[in-house]
Structure formats: C-alpha cells, structure tokens
N, CA, C and O atoms as a GROMACS GRO file, in nm:
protein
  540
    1UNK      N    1  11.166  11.846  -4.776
    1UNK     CA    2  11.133  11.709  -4.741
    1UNK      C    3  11.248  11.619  -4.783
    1UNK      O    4  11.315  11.653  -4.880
    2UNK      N    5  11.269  11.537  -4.734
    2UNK     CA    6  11.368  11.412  -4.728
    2UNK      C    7  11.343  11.302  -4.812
    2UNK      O    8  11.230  11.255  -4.796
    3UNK      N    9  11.439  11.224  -4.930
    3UNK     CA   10  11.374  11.100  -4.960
    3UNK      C   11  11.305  11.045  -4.960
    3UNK      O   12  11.239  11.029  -5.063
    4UNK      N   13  11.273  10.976  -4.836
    4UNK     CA   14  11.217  10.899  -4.780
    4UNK      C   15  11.080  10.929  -4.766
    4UNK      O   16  10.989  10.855  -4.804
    5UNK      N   17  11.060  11.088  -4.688
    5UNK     CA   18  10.892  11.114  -4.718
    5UNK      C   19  10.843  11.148  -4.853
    5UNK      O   20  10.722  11.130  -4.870
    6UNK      N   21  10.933  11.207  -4.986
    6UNK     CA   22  10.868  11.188  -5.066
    6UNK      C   23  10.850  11.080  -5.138
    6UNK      O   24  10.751  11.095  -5.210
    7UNK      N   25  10.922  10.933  -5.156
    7UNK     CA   26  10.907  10.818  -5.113
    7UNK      C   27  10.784  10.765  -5.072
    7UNK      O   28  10.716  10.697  -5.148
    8UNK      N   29  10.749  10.791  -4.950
    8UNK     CA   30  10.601  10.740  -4.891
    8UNK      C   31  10.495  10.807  -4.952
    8UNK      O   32  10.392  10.747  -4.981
    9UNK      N   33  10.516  10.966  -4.983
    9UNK     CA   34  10.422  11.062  -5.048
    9UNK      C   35  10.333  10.993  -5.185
    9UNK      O   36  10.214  10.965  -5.200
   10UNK      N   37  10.437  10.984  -5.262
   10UNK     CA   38  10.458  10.961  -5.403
   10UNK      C   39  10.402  10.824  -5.445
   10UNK      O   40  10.323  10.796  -5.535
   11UNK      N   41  10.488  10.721  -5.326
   11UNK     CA   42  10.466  10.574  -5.392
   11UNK      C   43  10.594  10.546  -5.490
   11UNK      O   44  10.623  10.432  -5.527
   12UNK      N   45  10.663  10.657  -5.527
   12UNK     CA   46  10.775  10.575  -5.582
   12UNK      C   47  10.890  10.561  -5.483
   12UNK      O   48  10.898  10.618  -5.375
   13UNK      N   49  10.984  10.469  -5.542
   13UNK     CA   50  11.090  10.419  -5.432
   13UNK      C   51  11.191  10.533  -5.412
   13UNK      O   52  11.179  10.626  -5.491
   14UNK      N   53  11.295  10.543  -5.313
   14UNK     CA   54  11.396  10.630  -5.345
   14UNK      C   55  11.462  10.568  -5.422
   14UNK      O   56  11.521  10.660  -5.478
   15UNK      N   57  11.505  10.454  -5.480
   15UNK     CA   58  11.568  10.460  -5.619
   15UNK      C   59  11.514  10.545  -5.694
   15UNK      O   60  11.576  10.644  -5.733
   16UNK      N   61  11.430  10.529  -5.717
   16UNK     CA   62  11.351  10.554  -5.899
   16UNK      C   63  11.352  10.728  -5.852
   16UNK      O   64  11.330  10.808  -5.944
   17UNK      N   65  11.371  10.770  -5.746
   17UNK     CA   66  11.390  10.942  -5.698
   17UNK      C   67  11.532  10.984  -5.772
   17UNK      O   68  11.547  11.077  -5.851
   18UNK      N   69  11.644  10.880  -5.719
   18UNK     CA   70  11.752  10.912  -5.758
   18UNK      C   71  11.773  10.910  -5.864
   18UNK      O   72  11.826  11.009  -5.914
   19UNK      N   73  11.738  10.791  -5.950
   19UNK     CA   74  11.753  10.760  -6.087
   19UNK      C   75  11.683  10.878  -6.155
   19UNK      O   76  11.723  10.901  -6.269
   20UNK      N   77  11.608  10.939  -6.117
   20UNK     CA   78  11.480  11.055  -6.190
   20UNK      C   79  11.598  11.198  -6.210
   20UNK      O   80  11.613  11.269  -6.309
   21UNK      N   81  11.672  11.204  -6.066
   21UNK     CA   82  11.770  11.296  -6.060
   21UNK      C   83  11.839  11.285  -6.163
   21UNK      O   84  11.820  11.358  -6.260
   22UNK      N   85  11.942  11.180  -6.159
   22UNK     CA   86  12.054  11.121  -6.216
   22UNK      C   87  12.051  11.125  -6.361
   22UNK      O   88  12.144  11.106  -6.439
   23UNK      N   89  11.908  11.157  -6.390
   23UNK     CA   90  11.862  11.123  -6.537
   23UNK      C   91  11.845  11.241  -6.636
   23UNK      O   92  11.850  11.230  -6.759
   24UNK      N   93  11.822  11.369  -6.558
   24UNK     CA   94  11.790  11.458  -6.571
   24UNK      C   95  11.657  11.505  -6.565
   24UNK      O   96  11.631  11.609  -6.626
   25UNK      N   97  11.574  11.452  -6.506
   25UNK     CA   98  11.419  11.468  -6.491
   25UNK      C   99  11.405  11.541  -6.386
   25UNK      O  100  11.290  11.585  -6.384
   26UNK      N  101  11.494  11.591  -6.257
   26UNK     CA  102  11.468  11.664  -6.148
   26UNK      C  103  11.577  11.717  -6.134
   26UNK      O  104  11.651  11.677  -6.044
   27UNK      N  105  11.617  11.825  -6.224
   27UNK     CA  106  11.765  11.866  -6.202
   27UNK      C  107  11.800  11.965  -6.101
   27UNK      O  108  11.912  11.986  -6.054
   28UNK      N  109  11.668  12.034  -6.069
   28UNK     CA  110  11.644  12.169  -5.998
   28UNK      C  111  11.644  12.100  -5.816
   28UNK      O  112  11.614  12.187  -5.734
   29UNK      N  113  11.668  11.984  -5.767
   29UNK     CA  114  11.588  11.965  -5.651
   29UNK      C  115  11.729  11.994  -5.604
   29UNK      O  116  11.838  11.968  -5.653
   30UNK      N  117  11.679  12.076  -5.459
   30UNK     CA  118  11.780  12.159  -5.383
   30UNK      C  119  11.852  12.037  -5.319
   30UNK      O  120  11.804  11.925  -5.340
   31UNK      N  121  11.959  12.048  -5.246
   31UNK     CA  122  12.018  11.986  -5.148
   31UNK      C  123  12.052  12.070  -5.008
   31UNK      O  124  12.076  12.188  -4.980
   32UNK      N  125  12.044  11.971  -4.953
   32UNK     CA  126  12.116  12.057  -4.800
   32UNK      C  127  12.254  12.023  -4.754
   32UNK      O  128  12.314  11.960  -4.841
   33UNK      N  129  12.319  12.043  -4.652
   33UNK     CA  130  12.462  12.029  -4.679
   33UNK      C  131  12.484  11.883  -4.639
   33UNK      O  132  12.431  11.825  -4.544
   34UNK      N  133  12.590  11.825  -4.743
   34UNK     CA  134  12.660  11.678  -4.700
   34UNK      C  135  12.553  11.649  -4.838
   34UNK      O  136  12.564  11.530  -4.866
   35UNK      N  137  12.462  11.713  -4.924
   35UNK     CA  138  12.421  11.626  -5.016
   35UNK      C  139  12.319  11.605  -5.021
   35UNK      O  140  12.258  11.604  -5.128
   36UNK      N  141  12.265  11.581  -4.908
   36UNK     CA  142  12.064  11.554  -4.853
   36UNK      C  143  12.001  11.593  -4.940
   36UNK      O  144  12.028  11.710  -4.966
   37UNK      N  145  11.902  11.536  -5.022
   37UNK     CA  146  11.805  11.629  -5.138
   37UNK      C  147  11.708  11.627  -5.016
   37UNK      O  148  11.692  11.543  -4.927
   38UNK      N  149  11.631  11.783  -5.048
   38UNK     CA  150  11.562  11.865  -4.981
   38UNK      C  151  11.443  11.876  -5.083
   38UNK      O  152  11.429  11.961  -5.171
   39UNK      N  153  11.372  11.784  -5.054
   39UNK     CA  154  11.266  11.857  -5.213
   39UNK      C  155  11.175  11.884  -5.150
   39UNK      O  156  11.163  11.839  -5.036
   40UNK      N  157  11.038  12.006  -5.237
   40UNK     CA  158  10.936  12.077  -5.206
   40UNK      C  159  10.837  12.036  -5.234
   40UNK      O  160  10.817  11.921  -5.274
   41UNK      N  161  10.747  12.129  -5.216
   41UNK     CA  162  10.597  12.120  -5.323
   41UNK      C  163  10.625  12.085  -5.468
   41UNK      O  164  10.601  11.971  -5.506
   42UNK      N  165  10.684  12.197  -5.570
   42UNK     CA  166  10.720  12.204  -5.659
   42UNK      C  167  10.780  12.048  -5.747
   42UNK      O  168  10.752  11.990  -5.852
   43UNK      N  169  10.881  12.024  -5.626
   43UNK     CA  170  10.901  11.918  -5.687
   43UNK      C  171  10.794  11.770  -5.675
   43UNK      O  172  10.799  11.675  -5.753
   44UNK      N  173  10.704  11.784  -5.562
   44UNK     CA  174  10.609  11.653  -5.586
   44UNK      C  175  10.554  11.687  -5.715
   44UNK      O  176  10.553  11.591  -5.793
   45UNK      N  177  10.503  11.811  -5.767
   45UNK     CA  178  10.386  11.856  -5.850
   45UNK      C  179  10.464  11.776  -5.991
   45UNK      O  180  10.407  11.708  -6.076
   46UNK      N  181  10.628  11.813  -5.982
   46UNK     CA  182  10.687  11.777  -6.112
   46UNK      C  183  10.691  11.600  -6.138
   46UNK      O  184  10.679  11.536  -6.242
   47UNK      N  185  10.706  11.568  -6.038
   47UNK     CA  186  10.705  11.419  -5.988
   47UNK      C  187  10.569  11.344  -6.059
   47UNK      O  188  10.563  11.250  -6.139
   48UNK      N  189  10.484  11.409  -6.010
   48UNK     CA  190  10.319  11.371  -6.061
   48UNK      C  191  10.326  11.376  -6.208
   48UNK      O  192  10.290  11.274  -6.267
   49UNK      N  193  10.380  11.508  -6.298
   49UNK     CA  194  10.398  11.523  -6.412
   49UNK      C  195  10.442  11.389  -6.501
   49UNK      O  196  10.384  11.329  -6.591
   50UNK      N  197  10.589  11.367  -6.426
   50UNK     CA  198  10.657  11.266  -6.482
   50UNK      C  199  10.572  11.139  -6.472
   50UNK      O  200  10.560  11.070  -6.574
   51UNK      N  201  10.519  11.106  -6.374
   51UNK     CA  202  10.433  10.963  -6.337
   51UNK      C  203  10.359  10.988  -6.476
   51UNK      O  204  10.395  10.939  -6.584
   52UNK      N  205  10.241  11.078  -6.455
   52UNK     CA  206  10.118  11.098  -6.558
   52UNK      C  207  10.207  11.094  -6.704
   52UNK      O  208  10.172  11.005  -6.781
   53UNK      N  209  10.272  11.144  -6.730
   53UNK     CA  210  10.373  11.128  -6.878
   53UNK      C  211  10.388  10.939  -6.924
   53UNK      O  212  10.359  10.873  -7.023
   54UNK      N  213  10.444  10.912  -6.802
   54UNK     CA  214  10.497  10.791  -6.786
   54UNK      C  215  10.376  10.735  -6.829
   54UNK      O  216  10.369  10.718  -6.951
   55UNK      N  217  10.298  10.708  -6.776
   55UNK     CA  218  10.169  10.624  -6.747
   55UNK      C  219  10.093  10.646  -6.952
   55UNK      O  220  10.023  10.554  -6.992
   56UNK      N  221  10.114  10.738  -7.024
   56UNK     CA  222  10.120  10.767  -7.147
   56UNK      C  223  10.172  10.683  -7.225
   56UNK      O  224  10.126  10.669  -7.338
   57UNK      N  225  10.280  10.609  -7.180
   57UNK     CA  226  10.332  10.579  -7.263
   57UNK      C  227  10.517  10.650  -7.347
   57UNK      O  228  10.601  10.604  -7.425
   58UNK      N  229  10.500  10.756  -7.283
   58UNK     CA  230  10.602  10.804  -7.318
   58UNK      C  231  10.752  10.784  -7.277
   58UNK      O  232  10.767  10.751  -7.159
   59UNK      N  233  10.842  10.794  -7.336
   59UNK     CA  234  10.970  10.747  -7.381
   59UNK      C  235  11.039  10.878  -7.242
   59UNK      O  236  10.992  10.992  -7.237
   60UNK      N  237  11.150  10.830  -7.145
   60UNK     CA  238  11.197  10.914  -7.067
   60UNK      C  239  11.261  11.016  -7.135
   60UNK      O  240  11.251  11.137  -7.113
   61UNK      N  241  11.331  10.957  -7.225
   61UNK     CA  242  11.404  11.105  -7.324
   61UNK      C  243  11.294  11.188  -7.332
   61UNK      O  244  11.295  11.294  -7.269
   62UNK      N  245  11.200  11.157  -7.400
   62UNK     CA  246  11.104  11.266  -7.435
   62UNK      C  247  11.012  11.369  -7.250
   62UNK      O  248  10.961  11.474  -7.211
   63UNK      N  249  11.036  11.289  -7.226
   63UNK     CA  250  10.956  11.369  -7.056
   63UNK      C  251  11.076  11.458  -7.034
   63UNK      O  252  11.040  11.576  -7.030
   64UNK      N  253  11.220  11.442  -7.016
   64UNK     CA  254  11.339  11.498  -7.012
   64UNK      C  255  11.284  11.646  -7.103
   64UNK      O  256  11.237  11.757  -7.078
   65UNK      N  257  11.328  11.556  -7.235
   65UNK     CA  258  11.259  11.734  -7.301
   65UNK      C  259  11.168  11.816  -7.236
   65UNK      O  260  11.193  11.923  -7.182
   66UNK      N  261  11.046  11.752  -7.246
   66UNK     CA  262  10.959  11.847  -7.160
   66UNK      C  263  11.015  11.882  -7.012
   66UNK      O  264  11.050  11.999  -6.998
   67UNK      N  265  11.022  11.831  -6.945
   67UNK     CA  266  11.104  11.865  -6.828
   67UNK      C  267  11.197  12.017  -6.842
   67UNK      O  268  11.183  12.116  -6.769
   68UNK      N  269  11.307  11.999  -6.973
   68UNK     CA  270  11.360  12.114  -6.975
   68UNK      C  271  11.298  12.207  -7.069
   68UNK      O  272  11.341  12.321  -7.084
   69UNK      N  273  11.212  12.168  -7.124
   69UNK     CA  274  11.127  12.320  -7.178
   69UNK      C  275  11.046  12.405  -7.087
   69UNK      O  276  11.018  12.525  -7.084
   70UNK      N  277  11.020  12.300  -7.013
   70UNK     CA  278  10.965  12.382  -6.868
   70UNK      C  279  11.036  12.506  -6.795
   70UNK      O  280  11.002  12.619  -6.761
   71UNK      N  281  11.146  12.429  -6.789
   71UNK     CA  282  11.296  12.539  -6.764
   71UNK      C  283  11.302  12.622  -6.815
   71UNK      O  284  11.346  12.722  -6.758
   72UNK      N  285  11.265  12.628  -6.943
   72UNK     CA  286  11.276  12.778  -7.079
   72UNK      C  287  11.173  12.839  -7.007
   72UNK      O  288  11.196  12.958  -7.033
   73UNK      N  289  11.078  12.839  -6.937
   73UNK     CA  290  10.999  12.918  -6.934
   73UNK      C  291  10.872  12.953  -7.063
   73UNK      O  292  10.801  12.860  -7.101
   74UNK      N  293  10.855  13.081  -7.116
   74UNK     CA  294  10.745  13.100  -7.216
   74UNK      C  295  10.799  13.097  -7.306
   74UNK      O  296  10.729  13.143  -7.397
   75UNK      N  297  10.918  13.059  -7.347
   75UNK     CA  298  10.970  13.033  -7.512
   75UNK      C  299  10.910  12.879  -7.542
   75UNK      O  300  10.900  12.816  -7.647
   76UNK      N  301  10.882  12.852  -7.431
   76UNK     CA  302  10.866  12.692  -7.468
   76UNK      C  303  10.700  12.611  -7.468
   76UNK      O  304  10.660  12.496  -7.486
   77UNK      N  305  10.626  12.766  -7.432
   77UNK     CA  306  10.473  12.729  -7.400
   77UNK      C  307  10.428  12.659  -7.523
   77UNK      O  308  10.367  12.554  -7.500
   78UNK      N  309  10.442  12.691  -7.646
   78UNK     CA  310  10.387  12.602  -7.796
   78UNK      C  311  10.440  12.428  -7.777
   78UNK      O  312  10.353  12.343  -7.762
   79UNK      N  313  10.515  12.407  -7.779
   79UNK     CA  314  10.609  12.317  -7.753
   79UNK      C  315  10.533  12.204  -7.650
   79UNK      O  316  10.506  12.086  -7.669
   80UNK      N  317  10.505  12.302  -7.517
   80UNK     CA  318  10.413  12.195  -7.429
   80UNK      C  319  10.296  12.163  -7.479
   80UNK      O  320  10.254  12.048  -7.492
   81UNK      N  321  10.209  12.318  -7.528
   81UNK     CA  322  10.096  12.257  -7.571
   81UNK      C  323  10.055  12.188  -7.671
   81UNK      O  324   9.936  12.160  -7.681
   82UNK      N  325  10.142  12.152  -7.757
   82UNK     CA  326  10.139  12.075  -7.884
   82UNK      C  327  10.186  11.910  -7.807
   82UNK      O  328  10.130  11.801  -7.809
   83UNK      N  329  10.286  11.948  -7.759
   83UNK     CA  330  10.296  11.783  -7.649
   83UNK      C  331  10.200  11.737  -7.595
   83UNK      O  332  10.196  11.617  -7.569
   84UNK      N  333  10.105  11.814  -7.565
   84UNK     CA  334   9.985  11.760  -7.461
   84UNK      C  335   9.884  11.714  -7.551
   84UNK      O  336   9.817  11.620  -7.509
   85UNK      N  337   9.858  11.757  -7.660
   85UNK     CA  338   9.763  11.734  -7.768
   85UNK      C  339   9.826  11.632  -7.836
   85UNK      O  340   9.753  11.571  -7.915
   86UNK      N  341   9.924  11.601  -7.829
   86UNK     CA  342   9.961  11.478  -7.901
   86UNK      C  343   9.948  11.336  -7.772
   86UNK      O  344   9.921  11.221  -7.806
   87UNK      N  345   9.968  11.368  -7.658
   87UNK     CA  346   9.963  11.301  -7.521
   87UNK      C  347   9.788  11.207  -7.541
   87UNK      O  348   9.745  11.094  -7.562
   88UNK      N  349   9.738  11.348  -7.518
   88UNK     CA  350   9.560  11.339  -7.533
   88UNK      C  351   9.528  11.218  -7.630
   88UNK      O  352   9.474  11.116  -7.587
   89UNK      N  353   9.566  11.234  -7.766
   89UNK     CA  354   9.504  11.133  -7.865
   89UNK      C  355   9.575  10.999  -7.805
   89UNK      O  356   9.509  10.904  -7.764
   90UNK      N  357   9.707  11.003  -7.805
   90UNK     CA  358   9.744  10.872  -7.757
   90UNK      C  359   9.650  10.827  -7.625
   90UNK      O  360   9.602  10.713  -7.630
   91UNK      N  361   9.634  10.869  -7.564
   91UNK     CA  362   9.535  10.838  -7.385
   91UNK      C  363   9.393  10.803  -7.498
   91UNK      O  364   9.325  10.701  -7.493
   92UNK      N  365   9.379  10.902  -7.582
   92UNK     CA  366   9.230  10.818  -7.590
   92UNK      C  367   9.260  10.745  -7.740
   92UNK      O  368   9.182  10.748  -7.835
   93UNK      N  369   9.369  10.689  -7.738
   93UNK     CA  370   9.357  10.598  -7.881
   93UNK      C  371   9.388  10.461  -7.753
   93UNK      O  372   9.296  10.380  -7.752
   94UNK      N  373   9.479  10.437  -7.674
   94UNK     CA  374   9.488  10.361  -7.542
   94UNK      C  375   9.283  10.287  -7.445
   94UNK      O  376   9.232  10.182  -7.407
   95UNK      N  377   9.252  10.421  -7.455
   95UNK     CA  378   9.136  10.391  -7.386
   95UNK      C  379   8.994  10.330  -7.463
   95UNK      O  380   8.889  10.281  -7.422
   96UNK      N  381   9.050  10.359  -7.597
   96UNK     CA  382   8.952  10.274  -7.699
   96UNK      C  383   9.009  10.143  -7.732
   96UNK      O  384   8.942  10.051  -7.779
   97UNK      N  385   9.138  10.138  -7.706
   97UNK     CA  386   9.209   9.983  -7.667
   97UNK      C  387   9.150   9.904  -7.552
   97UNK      O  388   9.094   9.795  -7.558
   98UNK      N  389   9.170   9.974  -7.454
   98UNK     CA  390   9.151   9.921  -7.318
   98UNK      C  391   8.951   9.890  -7.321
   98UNK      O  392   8.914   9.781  -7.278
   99UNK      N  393   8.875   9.961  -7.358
   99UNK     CA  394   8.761   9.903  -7.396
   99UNK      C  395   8.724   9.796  -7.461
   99UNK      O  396   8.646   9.707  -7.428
  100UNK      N  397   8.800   9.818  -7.577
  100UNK     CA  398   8.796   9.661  -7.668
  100UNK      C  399   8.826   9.592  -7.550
  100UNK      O  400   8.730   9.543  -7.491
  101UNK      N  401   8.982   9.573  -7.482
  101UNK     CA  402   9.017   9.510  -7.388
  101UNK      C  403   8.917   9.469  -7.258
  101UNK      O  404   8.936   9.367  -7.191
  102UNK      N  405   8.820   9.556  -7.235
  102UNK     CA  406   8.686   9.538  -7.127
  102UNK      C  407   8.605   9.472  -7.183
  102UNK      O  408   8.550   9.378  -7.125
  103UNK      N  409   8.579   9.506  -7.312
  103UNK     CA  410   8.428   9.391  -7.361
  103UNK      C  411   8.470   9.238  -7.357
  103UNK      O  412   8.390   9.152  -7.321
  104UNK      N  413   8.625   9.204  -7.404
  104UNK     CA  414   8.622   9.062  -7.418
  104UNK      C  415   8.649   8.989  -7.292
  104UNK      O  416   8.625   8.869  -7.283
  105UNK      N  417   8.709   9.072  -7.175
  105UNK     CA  418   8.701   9.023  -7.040
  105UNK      C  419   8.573   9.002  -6.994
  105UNK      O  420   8.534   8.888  -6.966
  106UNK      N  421   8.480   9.134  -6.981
  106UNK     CA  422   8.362   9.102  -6.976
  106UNK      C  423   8.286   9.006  -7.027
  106UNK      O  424   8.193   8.953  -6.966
  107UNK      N  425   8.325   8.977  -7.151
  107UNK     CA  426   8.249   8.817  -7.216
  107UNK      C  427   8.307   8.710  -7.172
  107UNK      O  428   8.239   8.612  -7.140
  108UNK      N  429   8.417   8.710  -7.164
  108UNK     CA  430   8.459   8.553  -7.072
  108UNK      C  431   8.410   8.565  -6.932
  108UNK      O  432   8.378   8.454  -6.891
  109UNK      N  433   8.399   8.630  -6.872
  109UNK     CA  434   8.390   8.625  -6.708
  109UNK      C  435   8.210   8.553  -6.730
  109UNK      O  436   8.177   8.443  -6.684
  110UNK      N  437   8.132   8.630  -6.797
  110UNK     CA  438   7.969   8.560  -6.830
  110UNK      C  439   7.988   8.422  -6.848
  110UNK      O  440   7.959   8.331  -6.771
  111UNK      N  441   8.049   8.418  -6.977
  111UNK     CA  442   8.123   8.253  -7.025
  111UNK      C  443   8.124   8.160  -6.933
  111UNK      O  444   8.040   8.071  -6.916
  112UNK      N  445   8.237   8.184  -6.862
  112UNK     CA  446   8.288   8.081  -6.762
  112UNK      C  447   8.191   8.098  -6.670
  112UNK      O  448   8.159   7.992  -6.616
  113UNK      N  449   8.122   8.213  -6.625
  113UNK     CA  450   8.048   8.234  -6.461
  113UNK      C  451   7.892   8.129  -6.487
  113UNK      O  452   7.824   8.059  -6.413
  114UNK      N  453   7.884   8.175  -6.665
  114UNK     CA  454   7.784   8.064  -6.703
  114UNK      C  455   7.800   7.910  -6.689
  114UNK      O  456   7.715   7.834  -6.644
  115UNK      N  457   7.926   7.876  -6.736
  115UNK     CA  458   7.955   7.754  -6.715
  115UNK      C  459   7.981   7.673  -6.568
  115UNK      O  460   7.951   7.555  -6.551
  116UNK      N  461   8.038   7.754  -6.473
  116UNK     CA  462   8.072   7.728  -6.398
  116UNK      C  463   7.950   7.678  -6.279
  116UNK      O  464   7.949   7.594  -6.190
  117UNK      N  465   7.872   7.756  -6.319
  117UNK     CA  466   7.696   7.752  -6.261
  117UNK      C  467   7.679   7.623  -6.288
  117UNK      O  468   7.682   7.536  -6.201
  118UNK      N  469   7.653   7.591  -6.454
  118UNK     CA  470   7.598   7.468  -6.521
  118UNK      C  471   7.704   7.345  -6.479
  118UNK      O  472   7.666   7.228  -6.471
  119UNK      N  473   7.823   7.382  -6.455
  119UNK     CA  474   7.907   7.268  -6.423
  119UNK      C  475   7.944   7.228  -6.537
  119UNK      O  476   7.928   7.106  -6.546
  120UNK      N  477   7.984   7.273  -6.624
  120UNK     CA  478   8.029   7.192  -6.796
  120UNK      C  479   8.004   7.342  -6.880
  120UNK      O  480   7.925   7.434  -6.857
  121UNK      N  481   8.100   7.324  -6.977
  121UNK     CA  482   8.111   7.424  -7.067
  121UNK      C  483   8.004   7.356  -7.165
  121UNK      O  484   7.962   7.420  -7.262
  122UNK      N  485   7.958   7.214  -7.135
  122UNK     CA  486   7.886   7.217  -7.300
  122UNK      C  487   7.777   7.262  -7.296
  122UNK      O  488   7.704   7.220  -7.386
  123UNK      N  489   7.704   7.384  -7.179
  123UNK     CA  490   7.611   7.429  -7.240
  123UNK      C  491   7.598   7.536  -7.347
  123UNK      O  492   7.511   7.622  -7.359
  124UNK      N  493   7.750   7.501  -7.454
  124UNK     CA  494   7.737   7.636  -7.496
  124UNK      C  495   7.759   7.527  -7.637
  124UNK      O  496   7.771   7.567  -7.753
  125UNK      N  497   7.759   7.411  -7.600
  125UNK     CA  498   7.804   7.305  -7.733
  125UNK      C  499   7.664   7.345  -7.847
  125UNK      O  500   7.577   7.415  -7.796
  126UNK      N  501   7.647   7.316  -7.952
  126UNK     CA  502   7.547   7.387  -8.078
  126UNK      C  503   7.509   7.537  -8.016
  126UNK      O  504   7.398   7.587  -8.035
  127UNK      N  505   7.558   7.568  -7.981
  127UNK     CA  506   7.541   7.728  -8.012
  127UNK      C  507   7.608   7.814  -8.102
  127UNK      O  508   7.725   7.806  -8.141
  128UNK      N  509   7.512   7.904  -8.133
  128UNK     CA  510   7.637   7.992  -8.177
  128UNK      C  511   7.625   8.136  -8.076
  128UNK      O  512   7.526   8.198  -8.038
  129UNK      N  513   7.751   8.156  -8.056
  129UNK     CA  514   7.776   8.283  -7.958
  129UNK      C  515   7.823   8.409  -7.989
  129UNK      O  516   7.932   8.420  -8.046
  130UNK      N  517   7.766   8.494  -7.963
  130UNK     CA  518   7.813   8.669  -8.016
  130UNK      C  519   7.973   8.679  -7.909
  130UNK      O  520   7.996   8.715  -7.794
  131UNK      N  521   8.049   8.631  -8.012
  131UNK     CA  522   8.146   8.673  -7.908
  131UNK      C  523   8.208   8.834  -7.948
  131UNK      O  524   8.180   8.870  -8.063
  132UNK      N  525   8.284   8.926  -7.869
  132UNK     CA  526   8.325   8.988  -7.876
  132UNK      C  527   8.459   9.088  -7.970
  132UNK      O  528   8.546   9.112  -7.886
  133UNK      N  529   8.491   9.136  -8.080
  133UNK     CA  530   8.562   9.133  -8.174
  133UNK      C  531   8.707   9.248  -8.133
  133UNK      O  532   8.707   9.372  -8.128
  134UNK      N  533   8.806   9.162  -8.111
  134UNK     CA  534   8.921   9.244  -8.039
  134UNK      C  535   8.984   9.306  -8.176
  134UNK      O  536   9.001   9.428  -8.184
  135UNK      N  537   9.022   9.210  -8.295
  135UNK     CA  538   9.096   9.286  -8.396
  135UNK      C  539   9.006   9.333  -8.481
  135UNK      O  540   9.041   9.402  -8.578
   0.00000   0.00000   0.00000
C-alpha cells in the first residue's frame, strides 16, 4: 500500500508516516523502486501499536524501544510483558482521573441546565450544594 492509503486507513497524516519512519518507529517498511514506501498488513497492525502506546501517554523514545524489542524477537518477550503491565496501571490510574474528570462535568452541566431553566443562578443562592471533589 502507498502513503496515502495508509494515510486514509489510519487517520494519520503522511507526515506523521514519515516522521514515524525517520524516527525509528517503522524501520522495517519495504520500499519499491525510486523510494515509494510499500507498506502491509504488518505494518498497519504496528501503526495501531504505536497510536495505542501513544494514546498512554508514553514518551516516543520509549515506543522506539519497544518497537525494537519486537525486532529481538523472544529474547525480548519479558521486556514487553512487563511494559504492558506497567502501560495497564497507567490507563487505569488515567481512567480514575478521567472519572473524577466526568463527575465534575456532570455536576456543572445539572448546575447550569438547572439554572438555565430557572433563568438565574440564584436558585442555588442559601443553599448548600454537594458539589463534586476533584482533588
């Protein structure tokens, strides 16, 4: 496949293809002659890898590593799976963020959707309100 369709495939740009190359994150993707990268299955699957890494939080140096431990083959299987278990807690130390982050959206949207009904925030004047606790 050509740039461009994995490009449309993917959702990322052909920059961020080249730059991925350039970087060492897709070192393996074939070319055809005059230069053309020719990429496969293989390489969308690695592509997805890198996104899902990305989306973690993780540092490109570090996806690079993994990237080339992949390359080692089974010298390097401990290595991934200890990466992924460290991946995991971060995703769910993130998603107990992002909850906190849902309850207090969720309480303003009531807030305002309340107020906005009543036409004036002061129906909330002598109250006291359970608001939501982010820190």
């Amino acid at each position: 496949m050509r740039i461009g369709e994995v490009a449309k495939i993917t959702g990322l740009t052909e920059h961020t293809l080249r730059f991925y190359e350039k970087s060492g994150l897709m070192p393996d993707t074939a070319k055809r002659r005059g230069g053309i990268r020719d990429y496969c299955d293989t390489d969308i699957e690695r592509l997805g890898i890198i996104e899902c890494l990305k989306k973690t939080g993780m540092p490109l140096r570090d996806i690079k590593t993994f990237m080339q431990w992949c390359a080692q083959g089974d010298a390097s299987i401990e290595q991934r799976y200890q990466m992924f278990i460290q991946r995991k807690e971060i995703v769910r130390q993130q998603m107990a963020e992002l909850k906190k982050t849902m309850s207090v959206i969720d309480f303003k949207i009531k807030y305002y959707g309340d107020a906005r009904d009543a036409g004036t925030l002061d129906i909330y004047k002598d109250k006291k309100i359970k608001k939501p606790v982010f820190f």
